[in-house]
C-alpha atoms as an extended CHARMM CRD file, in Angstrom:
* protein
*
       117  EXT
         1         1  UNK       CA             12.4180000000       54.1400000000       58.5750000000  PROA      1               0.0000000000
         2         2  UNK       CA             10.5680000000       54.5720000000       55.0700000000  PROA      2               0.0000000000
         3         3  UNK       CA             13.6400000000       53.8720000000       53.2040000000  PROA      3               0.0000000000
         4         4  UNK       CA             14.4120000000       50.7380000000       55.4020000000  PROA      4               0.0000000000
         5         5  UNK       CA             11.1400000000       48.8940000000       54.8160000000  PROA      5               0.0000000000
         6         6  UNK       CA             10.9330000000       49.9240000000       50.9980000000  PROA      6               0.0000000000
         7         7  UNK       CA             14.3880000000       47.9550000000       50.7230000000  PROA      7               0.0000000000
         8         8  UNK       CA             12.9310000000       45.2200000000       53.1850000000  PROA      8               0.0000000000
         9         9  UNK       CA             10.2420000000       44.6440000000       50.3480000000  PROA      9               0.0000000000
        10        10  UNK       CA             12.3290000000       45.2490000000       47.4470000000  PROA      10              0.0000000000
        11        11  UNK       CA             14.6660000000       42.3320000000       48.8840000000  PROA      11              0.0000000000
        12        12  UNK       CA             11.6250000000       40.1370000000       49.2580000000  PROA      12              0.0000000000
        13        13  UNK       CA             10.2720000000       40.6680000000       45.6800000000  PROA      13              0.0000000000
        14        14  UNK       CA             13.5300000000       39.7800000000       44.6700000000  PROA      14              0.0000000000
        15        15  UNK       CA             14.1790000000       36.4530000000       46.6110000000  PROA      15              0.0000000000
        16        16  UNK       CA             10.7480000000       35.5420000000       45.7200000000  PROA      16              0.0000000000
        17        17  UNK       CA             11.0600000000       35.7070000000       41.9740000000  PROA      17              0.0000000000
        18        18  UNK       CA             14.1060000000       34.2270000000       42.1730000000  PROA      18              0.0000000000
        19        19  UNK       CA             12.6630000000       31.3860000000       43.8310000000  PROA      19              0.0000000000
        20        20  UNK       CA              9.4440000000       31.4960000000       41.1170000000  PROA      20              0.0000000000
        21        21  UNK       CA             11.8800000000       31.0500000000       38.3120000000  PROA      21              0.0000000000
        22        22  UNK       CA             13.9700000000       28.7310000000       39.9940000000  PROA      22              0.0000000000
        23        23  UNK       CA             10.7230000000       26.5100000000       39.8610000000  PROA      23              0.0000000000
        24        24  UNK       CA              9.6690000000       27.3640000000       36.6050000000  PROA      24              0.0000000000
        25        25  UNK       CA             13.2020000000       26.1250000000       34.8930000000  PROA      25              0.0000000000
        26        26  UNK       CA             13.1700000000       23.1080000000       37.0540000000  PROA      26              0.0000000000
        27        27  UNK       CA              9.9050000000       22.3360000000       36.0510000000  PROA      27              0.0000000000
        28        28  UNK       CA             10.9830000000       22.9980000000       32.6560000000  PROA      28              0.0000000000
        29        29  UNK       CA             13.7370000000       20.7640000000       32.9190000000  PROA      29              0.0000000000
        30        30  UNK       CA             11.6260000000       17.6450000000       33.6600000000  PROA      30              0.0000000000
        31        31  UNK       CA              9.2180000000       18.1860000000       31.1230000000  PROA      31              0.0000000000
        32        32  UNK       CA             11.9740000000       17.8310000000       28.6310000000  PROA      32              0.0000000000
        33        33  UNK       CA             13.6520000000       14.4600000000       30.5400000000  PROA      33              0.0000000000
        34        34  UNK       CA             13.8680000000       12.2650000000       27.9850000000  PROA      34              0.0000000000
        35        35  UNK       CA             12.6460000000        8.1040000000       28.9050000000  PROA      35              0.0000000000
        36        36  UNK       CA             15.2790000000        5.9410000000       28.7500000000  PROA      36              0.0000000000
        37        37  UNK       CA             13.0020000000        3.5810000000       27.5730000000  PROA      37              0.0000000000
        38        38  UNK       CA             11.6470000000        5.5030000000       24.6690000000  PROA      38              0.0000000000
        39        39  UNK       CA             15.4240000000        6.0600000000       23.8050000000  PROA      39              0.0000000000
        40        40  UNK       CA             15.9890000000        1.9550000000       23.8500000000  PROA      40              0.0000000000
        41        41  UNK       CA             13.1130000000        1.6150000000       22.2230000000  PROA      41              0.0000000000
        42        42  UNK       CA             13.8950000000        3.8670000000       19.0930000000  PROA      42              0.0000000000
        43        43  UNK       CA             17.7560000000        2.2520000000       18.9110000000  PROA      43              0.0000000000
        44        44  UNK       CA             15.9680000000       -0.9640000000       18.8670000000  PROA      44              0.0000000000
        45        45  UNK       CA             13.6090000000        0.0430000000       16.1840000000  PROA      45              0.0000000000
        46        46  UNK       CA             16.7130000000        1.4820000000       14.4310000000  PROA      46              0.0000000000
        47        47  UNK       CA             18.2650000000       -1.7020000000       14.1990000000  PROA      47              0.0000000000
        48        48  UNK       CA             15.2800000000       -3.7410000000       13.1440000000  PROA      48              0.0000000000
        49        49  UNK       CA             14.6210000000       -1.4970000000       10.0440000000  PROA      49              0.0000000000
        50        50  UNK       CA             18.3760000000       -0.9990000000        8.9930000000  PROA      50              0.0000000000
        51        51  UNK       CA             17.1930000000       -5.1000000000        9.0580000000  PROA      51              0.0000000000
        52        52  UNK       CA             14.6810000000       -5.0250000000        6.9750000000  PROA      52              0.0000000000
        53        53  UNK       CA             16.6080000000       -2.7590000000        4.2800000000  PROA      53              0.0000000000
        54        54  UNK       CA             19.4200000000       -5.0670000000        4.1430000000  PROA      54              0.0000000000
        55        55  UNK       CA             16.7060000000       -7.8320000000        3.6330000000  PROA      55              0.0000000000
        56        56  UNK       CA             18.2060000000      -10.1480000000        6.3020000000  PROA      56              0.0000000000
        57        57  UNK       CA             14.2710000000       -9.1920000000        7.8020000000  PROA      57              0.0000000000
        58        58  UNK       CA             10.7780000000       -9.3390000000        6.1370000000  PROA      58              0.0000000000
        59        59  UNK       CA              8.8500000000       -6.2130000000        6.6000000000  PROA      59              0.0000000000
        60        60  UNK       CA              5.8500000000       -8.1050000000        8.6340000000  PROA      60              0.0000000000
        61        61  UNK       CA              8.5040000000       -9.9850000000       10.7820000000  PROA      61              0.0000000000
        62        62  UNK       CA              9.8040000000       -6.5160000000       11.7140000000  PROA      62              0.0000000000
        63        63  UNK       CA              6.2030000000       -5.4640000000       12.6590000000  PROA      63              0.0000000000
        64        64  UNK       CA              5.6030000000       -8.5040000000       14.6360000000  PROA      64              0.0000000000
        65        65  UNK       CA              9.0890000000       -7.5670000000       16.8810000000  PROA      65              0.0000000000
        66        66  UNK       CA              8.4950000000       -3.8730000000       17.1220000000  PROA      66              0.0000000000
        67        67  UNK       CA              5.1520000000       -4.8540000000       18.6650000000  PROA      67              0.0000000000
        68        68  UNK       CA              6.3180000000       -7.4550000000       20.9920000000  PROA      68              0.0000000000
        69        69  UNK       CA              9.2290000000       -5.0230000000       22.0730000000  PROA      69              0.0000000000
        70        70  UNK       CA              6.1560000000       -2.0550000000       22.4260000000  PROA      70              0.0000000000
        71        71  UNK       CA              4.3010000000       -4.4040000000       24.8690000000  PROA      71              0.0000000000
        72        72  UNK       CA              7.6970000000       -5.5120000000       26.3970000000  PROA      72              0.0000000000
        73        73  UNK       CA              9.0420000000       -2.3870000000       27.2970000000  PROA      73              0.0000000000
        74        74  UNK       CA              5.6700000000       -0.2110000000       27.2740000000  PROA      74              0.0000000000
        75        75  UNK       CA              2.6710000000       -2.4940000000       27.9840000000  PROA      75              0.0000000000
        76        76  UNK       CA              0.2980000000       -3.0190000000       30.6740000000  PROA      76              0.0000000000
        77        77  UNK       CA              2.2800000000       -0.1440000000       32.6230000000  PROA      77              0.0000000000
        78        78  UNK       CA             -0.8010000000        1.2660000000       34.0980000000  PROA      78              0.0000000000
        79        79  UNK       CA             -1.0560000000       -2.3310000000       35.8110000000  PROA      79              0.0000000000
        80        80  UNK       CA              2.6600000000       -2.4870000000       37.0040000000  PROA      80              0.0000000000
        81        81  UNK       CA              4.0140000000        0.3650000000       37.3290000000  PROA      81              0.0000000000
        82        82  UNK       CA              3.3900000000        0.0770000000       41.4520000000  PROA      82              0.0000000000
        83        83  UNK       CA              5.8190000000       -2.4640000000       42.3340000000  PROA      83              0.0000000000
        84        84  UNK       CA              3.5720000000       -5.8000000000       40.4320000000  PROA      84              0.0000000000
        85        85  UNK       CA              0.4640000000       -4.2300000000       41.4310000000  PROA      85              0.0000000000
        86        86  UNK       CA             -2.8160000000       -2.8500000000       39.8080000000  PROA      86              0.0000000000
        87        87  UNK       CA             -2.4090000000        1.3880000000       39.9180000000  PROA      87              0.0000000000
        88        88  UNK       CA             -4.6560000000        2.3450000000       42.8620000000  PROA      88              0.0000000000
        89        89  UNK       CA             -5.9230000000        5.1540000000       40.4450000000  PROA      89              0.0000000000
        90        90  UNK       CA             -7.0850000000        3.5130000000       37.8300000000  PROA      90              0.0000000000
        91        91  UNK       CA             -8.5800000000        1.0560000000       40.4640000000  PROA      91              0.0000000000
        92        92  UNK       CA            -10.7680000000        3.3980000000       42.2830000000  PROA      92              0.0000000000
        93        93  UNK       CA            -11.9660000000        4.6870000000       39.0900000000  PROA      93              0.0000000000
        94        94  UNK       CA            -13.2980000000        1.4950000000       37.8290000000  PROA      94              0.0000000000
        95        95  UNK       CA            -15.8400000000        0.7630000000       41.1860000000  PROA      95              0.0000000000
        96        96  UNK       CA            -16.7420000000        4.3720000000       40.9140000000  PROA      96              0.0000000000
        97        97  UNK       CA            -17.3300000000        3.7840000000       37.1720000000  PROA      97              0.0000000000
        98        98  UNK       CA            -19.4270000000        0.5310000000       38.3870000000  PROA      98              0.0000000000
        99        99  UNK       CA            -21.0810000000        2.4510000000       41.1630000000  PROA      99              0.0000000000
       100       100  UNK       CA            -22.3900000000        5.1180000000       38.4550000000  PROA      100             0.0000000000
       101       101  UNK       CA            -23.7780000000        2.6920000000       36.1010000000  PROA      101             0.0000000000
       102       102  UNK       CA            -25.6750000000        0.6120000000       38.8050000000  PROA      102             0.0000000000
       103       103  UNK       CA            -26.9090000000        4.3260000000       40.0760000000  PROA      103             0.0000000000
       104       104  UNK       CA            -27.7910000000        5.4810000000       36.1260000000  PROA      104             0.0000000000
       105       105  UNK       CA            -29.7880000000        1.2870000000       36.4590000000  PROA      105             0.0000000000
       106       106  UNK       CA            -31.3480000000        2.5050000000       39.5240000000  PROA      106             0.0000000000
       107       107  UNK       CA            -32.4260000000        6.1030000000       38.0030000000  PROA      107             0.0000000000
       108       108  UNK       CA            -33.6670000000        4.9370000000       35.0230000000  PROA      108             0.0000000000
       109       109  UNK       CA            -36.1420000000        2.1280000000       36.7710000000  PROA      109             0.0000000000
       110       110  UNK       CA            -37.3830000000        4.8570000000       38.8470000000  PROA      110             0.0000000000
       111       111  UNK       CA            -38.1910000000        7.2730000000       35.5560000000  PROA      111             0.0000000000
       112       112  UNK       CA            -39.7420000000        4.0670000000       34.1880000000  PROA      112             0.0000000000
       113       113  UNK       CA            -42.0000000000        3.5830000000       37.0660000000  PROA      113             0.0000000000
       114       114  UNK       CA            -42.9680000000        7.0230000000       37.3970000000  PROA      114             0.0000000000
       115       115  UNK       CA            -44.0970000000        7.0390000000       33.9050000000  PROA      115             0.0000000000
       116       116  UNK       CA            -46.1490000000        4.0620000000       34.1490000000  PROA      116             0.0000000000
       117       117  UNK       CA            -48.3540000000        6.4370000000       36.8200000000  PROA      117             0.0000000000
């Protein structure tokens, strides 16, 4: 009976740390997915410099399509990145960034009165 449930738990330590670094290298794994658009983005940039060292491209023209390409492929994500519309997130933490600052308005008149006592 002893020696039944000692290999009962032995078994379960097992599957369960399997299972842990199952996880753990799956976890692992997406850390170090690579963006496809970071990848298009340095090919891109790639191109433009090999450009601008055969001097078919000035070095401030270069700039100006690097940037436009940044904000292409990389701008205003935080406002589209749910289907068109604003990220609920960042939403909610602007009106309870509003609601502190009318609350810190609203604190400070009532120090100010109190002081005038």
């Amino acid at each position: 009976m002893k020696h039944q449930s000692v290999f009962y738990l032995l078994t379960r330590v097992a599957i369960i740390l399997t299972a842990a670094f199952f996880f753990v290298a799956q976890a692992d794994d997406k850390k170090r997915g690579k963006d496809p658009r970071a990848e298009k983005f340095r090919a891109a940039e790639e191109k433009i410099w090999s450009a601008v060292k055969a001097g078919k491209l000035s070095k401030d023209d270069a700039m100006k399509k690097l940037e436009g390409l940044k904000k292409e492929m990389f701008g205003d994500h935080d406002k589209k990145d749910w289907g068109g519309k604003k990220n609920p997130d960042i939403e909610v933490l602007k009106r309870q960034l509003e609601a502190l600052k009318r609350e810190n308005e609203e604190l400070r008149k009532r120090l100010e009165k109190r002081k005038d006592r």
